[in-house]
N, C-alpha and C positions, 0 to 999 in steps of 0.2 A: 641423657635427658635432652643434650643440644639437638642430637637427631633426633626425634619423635616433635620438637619444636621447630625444625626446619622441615619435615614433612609435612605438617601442620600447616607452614605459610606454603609451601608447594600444592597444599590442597584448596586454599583462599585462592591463589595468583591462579591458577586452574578455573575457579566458578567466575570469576575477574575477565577472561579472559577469552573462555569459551560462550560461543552467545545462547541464550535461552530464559527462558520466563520462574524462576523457584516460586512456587507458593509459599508465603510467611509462616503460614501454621504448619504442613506438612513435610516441607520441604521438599515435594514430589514436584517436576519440571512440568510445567503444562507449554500445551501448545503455544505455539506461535505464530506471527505473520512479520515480516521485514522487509522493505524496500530498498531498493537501493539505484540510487541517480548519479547519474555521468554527465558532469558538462563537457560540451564540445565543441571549439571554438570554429571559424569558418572553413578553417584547413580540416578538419575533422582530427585536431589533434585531443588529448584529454587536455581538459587542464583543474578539472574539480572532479574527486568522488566520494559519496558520504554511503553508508549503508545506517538505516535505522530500522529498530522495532516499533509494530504500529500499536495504535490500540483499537482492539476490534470494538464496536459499535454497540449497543444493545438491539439494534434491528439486524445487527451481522450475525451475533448469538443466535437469536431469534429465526435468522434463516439459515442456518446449522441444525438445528432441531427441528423442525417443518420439513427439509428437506430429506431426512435422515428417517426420521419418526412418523408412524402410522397414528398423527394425530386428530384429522380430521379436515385441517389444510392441505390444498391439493400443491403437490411440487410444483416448479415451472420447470418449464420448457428447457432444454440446453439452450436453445441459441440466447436464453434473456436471463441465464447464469451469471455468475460474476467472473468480469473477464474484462473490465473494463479498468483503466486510469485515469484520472480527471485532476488536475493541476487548478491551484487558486495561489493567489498572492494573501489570501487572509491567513492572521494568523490564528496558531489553534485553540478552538476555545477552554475556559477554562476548565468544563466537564467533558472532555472529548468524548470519553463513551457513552453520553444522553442525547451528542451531536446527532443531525439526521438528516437525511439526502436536500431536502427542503431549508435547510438553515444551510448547507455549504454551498450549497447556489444561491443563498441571499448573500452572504457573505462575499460572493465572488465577484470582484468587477473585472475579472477577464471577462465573462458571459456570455460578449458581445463575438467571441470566437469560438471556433471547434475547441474548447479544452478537455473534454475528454477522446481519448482514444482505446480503441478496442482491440482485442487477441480470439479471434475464434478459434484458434484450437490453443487454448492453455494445457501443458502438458502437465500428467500425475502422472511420477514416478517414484518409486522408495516412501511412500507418505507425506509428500511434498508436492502443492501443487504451484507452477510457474506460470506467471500472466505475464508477458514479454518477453525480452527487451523492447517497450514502444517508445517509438522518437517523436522526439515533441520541437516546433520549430519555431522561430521566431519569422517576423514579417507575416505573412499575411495565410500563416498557418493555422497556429496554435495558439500563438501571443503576440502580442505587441512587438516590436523592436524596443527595447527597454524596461520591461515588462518584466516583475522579479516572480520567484515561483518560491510559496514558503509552506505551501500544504500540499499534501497528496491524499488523493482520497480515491478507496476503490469501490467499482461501484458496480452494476448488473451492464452486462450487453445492451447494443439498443437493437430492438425487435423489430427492424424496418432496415435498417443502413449498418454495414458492415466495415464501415468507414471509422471518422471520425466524426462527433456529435457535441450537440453543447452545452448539455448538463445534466448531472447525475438524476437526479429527482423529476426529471423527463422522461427514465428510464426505469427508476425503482429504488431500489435503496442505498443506502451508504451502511456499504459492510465494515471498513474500516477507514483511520483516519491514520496518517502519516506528517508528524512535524519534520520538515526537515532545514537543513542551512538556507537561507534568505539566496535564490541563486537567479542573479539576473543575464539576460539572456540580449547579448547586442545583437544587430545583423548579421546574418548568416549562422549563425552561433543557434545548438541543439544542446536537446536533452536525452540523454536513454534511460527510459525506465523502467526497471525487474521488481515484479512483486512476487515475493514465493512463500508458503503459509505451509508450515508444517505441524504435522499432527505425528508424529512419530513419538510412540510410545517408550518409557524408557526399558533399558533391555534387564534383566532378572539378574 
């Protein structure tokens, strides 16, 4: 009995441990999306890394199906895809997936900088697509010098500059939203950030 009880908790510390989404009713794994941010001081040493799951948006839903489905919505273009990352200091609301490109740039008092940056060729590979690693700068980049970063948000291309830009709903939508550690940024001092969204089915 002790073994079938210690297999038991090897099979909890397993879903504990291994990252993914379980649906409550089914128990079937659904997709996902996760971020993950590297601070890095002016030496370009680490000295912070957090990886989180985000929560996709309902206008992010919404262009998954549009984009997919002969519904009657015409797709966009690739270069105004979502490929984009956009840093705020606000924290996250408390319905994040009702959130929307237009409420994360009210909320944002970077604004006044490029906070979003762009990945023109996000790669899919294995059922996984990658936007980054994009580096995010302090001073007269990205943010402020002191300037803390506690939301990520991803968001469409911008359809004119292959740069960096200044805000998501300039652009298009907010497909997902990212809480992550409160991560202030002094002089000289970056961010790198990977967002990679899997849809990998589970295997039979």
């Amino acid at each position: 009995m002790y073994k079938f009880i210690g297999l038991a908790m090897m099979g909890i510390f397993a879903m504990m441990v291994i990252p993914g989404n379980f649906d409550s009713a089914s128990g079937e794994p659904n997709f996902y999306g996760a971020a993950t941010i590297q601070k890095l001081d002016a030496m370009g040493n680490e000295v912070f890394a957090q990886t989180v799951h985000n929560k996709l948006t309902n206008t992010g839903e919404d262009f998954i199906l549009d984009q997919t489905f002969q519904d009657t919505v015409e797709s966009v273009a690739d270069n105004i895809s979502i490929g984009a990352i956009c840093v705020s200091q606000a924290t996250i609301p408390a319905d994040p997936e009702a959130h929307t490109a237009a409420a994360f740039d009210t909320a944002n008092t970077l604004d006044d900088q490029d906070v979003c940056e762009e990945d023109t060729t996000v790669t899919t590979s294995g059922s996984i697509a990658t936007i980054g690693g994009l580096i995010f700068a302090s001073g007269a980049d990205n943010v402020d010098n002191g300037d803390t970063i506690a939301t990520i948000g991803i968001c469409q291309n911008d359809v004119t500059d292959d740069n960096a830009f200044a805000s998501c709903a300039g652009e298009g939508i907010l497909f997902a939203i990212v809480d992550v550690s409160d991560t202030t940024l002094a002089s000289g001092e970056t961010v790198n950030i990977t967002y990679t969204f899997d849809i990998t089915s589970a295997s039979s």
